[in-house]
C-alpha positions in Angstrom: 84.6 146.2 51.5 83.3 147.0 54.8 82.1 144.3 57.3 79.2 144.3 58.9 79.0 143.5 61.8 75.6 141.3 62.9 75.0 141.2 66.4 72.7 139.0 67.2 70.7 139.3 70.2 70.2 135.1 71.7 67.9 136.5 75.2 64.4 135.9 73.0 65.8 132.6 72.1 67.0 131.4 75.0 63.7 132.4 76.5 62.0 130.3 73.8 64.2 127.2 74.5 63.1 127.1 78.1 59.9 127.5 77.6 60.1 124.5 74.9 62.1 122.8 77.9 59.4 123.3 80.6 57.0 122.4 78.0 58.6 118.9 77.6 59.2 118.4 81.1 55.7 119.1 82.5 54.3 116.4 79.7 57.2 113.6 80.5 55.7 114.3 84.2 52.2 114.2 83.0 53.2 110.9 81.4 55.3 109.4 84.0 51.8 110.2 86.1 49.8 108.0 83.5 52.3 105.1 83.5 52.6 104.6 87.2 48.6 104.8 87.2 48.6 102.3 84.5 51.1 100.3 86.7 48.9 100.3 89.8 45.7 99.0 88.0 47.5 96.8 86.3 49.4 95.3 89.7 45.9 95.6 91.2 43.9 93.2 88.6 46.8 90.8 88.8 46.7 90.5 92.4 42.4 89.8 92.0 43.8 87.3 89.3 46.0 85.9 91.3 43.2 84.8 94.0 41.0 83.8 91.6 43.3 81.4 89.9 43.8 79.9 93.3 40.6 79.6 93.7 39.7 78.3 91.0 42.8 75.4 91.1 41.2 75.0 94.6 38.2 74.1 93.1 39.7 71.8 90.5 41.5 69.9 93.2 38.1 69.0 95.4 36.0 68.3 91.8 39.4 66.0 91.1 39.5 64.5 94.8 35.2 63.9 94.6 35.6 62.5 90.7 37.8 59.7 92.6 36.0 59.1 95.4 32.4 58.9 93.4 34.5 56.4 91.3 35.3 53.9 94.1 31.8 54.9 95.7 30.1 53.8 92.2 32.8 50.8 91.4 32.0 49.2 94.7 27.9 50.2 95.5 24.9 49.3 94.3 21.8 51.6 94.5 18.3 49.8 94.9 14.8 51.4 95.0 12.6 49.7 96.5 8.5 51.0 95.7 4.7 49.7 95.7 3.3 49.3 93.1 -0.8 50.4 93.5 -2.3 48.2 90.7 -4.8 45.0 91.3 -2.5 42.9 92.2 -0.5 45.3 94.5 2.9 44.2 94.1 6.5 45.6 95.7 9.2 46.7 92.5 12.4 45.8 93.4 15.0 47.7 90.5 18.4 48.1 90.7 21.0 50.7 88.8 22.0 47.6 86.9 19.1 47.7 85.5 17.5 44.4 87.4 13.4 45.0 88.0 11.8 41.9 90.3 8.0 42.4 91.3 7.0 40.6 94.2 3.2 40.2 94.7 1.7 40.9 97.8 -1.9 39.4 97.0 -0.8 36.7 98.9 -3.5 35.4 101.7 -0.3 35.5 104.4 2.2 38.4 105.0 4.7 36.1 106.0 4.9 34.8 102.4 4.9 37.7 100.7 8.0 38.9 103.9 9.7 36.1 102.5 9.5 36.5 98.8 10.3 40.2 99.7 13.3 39.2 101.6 14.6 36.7 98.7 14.6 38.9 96.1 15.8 41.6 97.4 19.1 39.4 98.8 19.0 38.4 95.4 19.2 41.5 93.7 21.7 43.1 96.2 24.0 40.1 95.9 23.9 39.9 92.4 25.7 42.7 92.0 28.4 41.7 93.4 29.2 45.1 95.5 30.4 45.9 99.2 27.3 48.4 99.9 24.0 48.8 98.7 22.1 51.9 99.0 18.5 51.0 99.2 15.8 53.8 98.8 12.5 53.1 99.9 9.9 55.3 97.8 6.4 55.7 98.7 3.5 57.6 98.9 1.7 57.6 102.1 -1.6 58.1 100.7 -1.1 55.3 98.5 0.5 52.8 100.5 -1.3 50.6 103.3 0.3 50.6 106.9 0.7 46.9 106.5 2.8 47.0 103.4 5.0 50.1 105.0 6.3 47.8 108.3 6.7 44.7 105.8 9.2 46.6 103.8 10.5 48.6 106.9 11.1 45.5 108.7 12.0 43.2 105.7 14.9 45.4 105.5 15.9 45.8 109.3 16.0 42.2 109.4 18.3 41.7 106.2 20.6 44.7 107.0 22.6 42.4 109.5 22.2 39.3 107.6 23.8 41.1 104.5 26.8 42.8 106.5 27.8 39.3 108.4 28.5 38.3 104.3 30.1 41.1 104.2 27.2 43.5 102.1 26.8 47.1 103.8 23.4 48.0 104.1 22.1 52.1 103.9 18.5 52.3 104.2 16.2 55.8 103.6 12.8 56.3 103.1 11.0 59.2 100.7 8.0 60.4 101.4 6.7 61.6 97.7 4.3 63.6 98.9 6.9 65.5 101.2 8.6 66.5 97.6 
């Protein structure tokens, strides 16, 4: 028997297996590309969710540090409104956030009693509750309200604000104006 010889020729496939090689090596590239894109936008949105996380702790911190200091402000104060009532008999409402209401006529023939009535009960109600400041709020509406009643009040309270903080009882005072809003 005779042998053959084959002869193979390998150039065509070697040709093929770098081309398969470039192939691959151009899409690990391409991919490569895509991951380190993917890393940026990915470094990116952490470092925005990085500030906003401090921000946000930021934010939790003042609410926290507010929370306790609205907590001493409402253990240790008192607010009080202070209005007119424009019935027949006009009278002055005296409430409290504790949920004390005094009415103190002012029908009176003298001012001075009705300054002195005013006077008492508000001391009263402030002391009562047994704070270290007192935020009184003095609503009105200045169409509705005489002149006469306005500087009672006004002065009632100017002349009790010292009185108060010699036992020890801080006084703030404001006025609204309901027709200013």
């Amino acid at each position: 028997m005779k042998k053959r010889q084959i002869l193979v020729e390998l150039t065509p496939l070697l040709d093929v297996i770098l081309i398969m090689l470039f192939v691959l090596l151009v899409q690990s590239k391409t991919q490569v590309q895509a991951a380190e894109v993917d890393r940026a936008e990915a470094e990116s949105e952490s470092a925005v969710l990085k500030v906003e996380l401090e921000s946000v702790k930021n934010a939790l911190e003042e609410a926290k540090r507010r929370e306790r200091t609205l907590g001493i402000v409402d253990e240790k104060s008192a607010i009080v409104t202070v209005s007119v009532i424009e019935s027949s008999p006009r009278r002055i409402l005296i409430e409290s956030d504790g949920g004390a209401v005094t009415y103190v006529s002012l029908d009176s023939g003298r001012s001075d009693t009705a300054r002195e009535r005013f006077i008492g009960a508000l001391r009263s109600i402030i002391e009562e509750g047994g704070t270290e400041s007192a935020f009184l709020v003095f609503q009105y509406d200045r169409n509705g309200i005489y002149n006469s009643e306005y500087e009672l009040i006004k002065d009632a309270v100017l002349e009790l604000k010292p009185e108060l903080l010699r036992g020890g009882i801080y006084i703030n005072y404001a006025e609204i104006d309901l027709m200013e809003g």
